[in-house]
N, C-alpha and C positions, 0 to 999 in steps of 0.2 A: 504493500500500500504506500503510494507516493503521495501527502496531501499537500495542497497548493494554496495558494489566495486569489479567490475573483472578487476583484476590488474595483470601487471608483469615490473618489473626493470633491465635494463642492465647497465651496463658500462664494458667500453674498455680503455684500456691505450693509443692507439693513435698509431701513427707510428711514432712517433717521440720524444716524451715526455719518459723519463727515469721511471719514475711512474706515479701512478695514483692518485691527488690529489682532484677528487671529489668523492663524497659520496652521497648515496641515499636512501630511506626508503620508503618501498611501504606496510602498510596492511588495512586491512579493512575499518580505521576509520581516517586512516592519511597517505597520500604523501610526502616526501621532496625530492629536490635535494639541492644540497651545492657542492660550485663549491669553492676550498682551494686556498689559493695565499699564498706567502709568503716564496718563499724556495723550496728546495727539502722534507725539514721536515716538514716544517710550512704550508704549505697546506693541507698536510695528517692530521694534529694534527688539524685544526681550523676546516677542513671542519667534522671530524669524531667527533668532541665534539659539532658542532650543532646538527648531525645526534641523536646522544647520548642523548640530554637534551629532542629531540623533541616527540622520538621514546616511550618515558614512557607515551603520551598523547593517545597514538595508544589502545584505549577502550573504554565501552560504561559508564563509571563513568560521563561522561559530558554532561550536557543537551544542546539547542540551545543557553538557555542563557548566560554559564559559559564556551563556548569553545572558545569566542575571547578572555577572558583576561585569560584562561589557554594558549592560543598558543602565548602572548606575555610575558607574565611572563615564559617562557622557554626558548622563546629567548633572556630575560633578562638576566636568567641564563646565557644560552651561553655564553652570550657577558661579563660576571663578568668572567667567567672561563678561556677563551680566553685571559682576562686582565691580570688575576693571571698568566696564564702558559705564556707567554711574560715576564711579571714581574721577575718570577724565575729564564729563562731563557734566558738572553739575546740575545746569538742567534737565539733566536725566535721573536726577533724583524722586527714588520712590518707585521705577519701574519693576514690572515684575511681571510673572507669565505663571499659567496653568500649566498642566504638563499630564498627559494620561495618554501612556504608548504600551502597544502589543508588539513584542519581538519572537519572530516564528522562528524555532529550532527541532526539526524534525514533527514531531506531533504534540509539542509541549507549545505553550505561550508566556512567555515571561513577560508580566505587567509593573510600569511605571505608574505610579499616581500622584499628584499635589494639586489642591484647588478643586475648583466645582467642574470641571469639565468631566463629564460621564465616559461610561463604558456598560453598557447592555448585550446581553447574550440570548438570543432567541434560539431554543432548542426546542423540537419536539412540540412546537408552537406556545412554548410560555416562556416570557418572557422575562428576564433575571436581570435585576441592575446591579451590576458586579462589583463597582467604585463607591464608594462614600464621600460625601462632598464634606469637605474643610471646610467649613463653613461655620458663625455663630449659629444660624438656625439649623444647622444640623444639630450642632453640640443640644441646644436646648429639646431637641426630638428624641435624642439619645438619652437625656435624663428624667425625660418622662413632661417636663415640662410646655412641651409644644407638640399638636397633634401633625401628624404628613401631613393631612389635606390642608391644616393651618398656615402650614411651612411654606405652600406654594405660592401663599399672598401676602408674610411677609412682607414689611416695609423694608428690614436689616439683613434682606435674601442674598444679595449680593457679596455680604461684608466676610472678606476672607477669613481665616486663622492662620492658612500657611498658603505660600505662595512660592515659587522659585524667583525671588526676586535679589535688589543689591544690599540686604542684610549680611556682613561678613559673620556669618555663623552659619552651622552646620544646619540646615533644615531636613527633619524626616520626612519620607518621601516613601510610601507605602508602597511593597515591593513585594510579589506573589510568582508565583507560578500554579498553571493551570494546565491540564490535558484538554485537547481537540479532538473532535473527528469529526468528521463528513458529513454532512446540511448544518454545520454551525453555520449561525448567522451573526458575526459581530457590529454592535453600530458606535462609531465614539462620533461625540459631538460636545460643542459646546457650549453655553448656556444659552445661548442667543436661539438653540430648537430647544432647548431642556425647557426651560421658563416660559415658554406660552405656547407651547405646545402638548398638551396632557399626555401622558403615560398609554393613556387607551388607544387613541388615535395613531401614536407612534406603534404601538404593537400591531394594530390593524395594520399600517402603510408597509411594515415591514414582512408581515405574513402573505399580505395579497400580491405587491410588486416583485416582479422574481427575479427582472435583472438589476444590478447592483446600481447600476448609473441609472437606471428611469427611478430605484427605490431612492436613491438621494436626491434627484433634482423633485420629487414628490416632496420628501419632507422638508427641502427647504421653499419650497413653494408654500409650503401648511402654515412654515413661518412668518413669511411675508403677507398670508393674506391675514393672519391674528394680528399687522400692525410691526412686525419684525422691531423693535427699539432697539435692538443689539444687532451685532454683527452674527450672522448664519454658516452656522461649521457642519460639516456632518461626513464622516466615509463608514461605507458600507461595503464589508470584505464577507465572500461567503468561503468558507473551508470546503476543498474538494477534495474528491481523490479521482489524481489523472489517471492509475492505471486501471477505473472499474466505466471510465468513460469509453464509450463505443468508440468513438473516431480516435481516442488516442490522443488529440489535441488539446493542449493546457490551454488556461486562462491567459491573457495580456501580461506582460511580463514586464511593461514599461509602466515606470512611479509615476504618481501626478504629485505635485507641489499646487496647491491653493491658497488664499490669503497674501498677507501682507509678505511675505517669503515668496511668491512667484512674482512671474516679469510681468504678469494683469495687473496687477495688487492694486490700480485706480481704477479696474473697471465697475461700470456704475451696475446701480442695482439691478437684479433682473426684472423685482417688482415695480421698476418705475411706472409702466403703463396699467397696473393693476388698479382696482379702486381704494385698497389700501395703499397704494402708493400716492393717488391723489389726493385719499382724506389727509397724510400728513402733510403734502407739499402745502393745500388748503391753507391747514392747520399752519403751517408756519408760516407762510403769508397773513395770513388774518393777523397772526402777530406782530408781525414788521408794520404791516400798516398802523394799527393800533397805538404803537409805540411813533409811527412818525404822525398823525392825529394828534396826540397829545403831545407832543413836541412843537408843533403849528398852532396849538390852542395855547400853549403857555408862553411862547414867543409875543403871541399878540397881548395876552394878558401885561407881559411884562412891561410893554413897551409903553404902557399908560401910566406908571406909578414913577411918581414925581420921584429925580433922581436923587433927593435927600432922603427919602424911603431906604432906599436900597442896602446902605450899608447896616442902618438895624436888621432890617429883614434879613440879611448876610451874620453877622451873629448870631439872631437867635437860631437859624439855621444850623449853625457851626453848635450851638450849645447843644439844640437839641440830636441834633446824631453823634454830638460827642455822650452824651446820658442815652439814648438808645442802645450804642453798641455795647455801655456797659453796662445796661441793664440785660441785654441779650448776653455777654461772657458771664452771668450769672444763671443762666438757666443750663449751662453746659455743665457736664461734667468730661473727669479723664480719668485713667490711671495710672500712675507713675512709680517713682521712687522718692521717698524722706531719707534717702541717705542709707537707709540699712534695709529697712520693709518695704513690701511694694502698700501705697498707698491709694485711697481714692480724696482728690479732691474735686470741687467744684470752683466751675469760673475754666478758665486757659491758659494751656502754661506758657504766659509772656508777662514781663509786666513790661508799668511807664514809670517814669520820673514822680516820684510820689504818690504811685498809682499801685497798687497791689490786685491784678486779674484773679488769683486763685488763691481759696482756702482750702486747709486740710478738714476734711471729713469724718475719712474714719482713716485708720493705722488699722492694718488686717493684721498684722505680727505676723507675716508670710515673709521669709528673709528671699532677699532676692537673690541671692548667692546659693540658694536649692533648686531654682528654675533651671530648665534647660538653658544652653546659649542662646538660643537664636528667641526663648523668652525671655531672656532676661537683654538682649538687642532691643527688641518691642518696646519692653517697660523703660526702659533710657528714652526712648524716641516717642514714649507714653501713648496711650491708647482711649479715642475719644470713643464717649458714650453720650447720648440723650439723652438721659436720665439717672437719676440715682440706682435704681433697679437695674437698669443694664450694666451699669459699672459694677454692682456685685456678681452679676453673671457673669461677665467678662473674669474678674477674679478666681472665680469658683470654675471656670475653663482654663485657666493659666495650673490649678492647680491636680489638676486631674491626673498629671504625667510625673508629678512629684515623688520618688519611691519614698516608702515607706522602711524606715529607720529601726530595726528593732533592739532595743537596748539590752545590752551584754548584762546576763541575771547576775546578780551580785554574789561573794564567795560569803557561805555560813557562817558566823562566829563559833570558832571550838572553844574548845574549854581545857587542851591543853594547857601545859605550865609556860612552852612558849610562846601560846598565841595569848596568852593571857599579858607575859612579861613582854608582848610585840603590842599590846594596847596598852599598854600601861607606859612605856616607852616605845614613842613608834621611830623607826629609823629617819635619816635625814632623807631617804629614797622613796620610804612611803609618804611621808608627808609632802614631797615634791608632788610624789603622785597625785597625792588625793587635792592640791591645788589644779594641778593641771584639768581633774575630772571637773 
């Protein structure tokens, strides 16, 4: 049994998204999508240098044994290169990318995962979502907290936990291997069809369309007609076996590159002639107009008010959005560090010249020197929340990875003559000790 991949890759820029900041890799021997954050530039550039590092594993150089730590040592890479181009260039601070790749080695699949970008497996026509999104409203699903169906409407749906992005620290990066065979149907995508596209519908589009490319240009279609607001990723690889195939003939053996990582990466959407394509464009014109109306209406207002007007009206102006913004830094919260404990304050952490933006809260007594690196990277760079409530959530997520310490049980007291004459006079070596404990 020789099994193969019949695969095909799309992406769309969205109807609403200026570019396209994800990237995809589909041939024979490896999958990825990579879904970019960061910017207008800095999602094109993060999500196209994971696609980049991963895409040189795409051959048959690897056996079953040596394709999990070749598809981690890539993402290693990545995530070194990522650091370096942020480092270079400061406006590239903050970029970061998704990352969920399948690397084919014989009949096994070794899987990459960070971030919300999926990976679904339709066997036997049901359908298995095989990835767990990094995510805050994951975390709250998993503690019982937050129900599925709630999680898909989320306002905080979007808001990462882990990301391969230019944090210099180690981020985990959830690493599997899986057996295949033959009518598997793999679909990764990412969030741009996950998010407004239901679970049901994708299992329908994937059981009914049977070639690989009519099943992906379907579901990014499904995308664009729910209003697309994100960028549309999706490939669809079916597991064959070429020697049980009559004609003997395998599937296309040439990769497709999609996204901001191919030589398209500006081409425009495909829903632009769709009617959700016109309800947005509408939608954004009605706003531009709107905005130039009350520009034309306040112009003429202005030009009537006697020019010794002006400069009070410019004051209290100045007073009142100088007391707005800091009544608004008071409805925020964050989490940080007091120096030893990760803490929650309220307010932003900046201040002004006699200005103090942020108070302290609470002091959780979590030292931050137990987190992982790449949490205790976060808690330096602090981590905003909405609310009071979210910030202990966010807390109580930071602490879930903490191991647990178990204290060395203490020796008996005997009642020897010299455990007696070692209490009674204790050496200069135990009393060092027992300072030190």
């Amino acid at each position: 049994m020789f099994l193969s991949l019949h695969f095909a890759a799309r992406s769309d820029v969205g109807l609403v998204r200026a570019n396209n900041q994800d990237s995809a890799f589909a041939g024979p021997h490896l999958l990825v999508v990579a879904d970019g954050m960061g910017g207008a530039a800095g999602g094109d550039i993060a999500s196209s240098i994971a696609v980049g590092r991963l895409a040189a594993l795409d051959g048959e150089s690897h056996g079953p044994d040596e394709a999990l730590d070749e598809l981690k040592d890539a993402i290693a890479q990545a995530h070194a290169e990522i650091v370096q181009r942020a480092a270079n260039d400061p406006e590239l601070s903050g970029l970061g990318t998704t990352v969920t790749a399948l690397l084919r080695a014989g009949s096994t699949l070794s899987m990459a995962h960070i971030g919300d970008s999926r990976a679904y497996l339709l066997r036997d026509g049901a359908l298995d979502q095989v990835t767990t999104d990094h995510s805050f409203v994951q975390h709250l699903v998993d503690t019982g907290r937050l129900s599925a169906a709630d999680a898909e409407n989320h306002p905080k749906r979007s808001m990462l936990l882990r990301v391969l992005g230019d944090v210099d620290a180690d981020v985990p990066v959830d690493i599997s291997v899986r057996e295949t065979r033959p009518g598997d149907r793999w679909m990764l995508c990412s969030d741009g069809l996950s998010g407004v596209v239901s679970r049901d519908t994708i299992a329908q589009t994937l059981a009914d369309v049977s070639d690989p490319g009519d099943c992906a240009d379907a579901l990014v279609g499904l995308a664009l007609a729910a209003g697309a607001p994100d960028n549309v990723t999706c490939i669809v690889a079916d597991v064959v076996d070429i020697d049980a195939q009559a004609d003997g003939i395998g599937p296309s053996s040439t990769s497709q590159i999609v996204g901001a990582a191919a030589t398209d990466r500006h081409r425009p959407t495909a829903g632009g002639s769709s009617a959700a394509g016109r309800a947005a464009r509408l939608q954004q014109q009605s706003a531009r107009v709107e905005d130039d109306d009350d520009d034309a209406r306040g112009s003429g207002t202005w030009a009537k008010v006697k020019p010794w007007v002006l400069p009070l009206i410019a004051l209290l102006v100045v007073a009142g959005a100088a007391w707005g913004a800091y009544r608004w830094t008071q409805t925020q919260y964050y989490v940080g560090s007091d120096g030893i404990d990760v803490a929650i304050y309220q307010g932003i952490p900046q201040d002004l010249p006699f200005i103090q933006l942020e108070t302290l809260i609470e002091d959780t007594g979590i030292p931050v020197a137990t987190l992982e690196p790449y949490q205790q990277q976060r808690i330096e760079d602090t981590i905003r929340a909405g609310s009071l409530e979210e910030a202990r959530e966010i807390v109580e997520s930071l602490t879930v990875d903490i191991p647990e310490v178990t204290p060395e049980p203490t020796p008996e007291p005997t009642s020897s003559p010299s455990a007696s004459a070692s209490t009674a006079a204790p050496s200069p070596e135990a009393s060092a000790s027992g300072r030190d404990g």
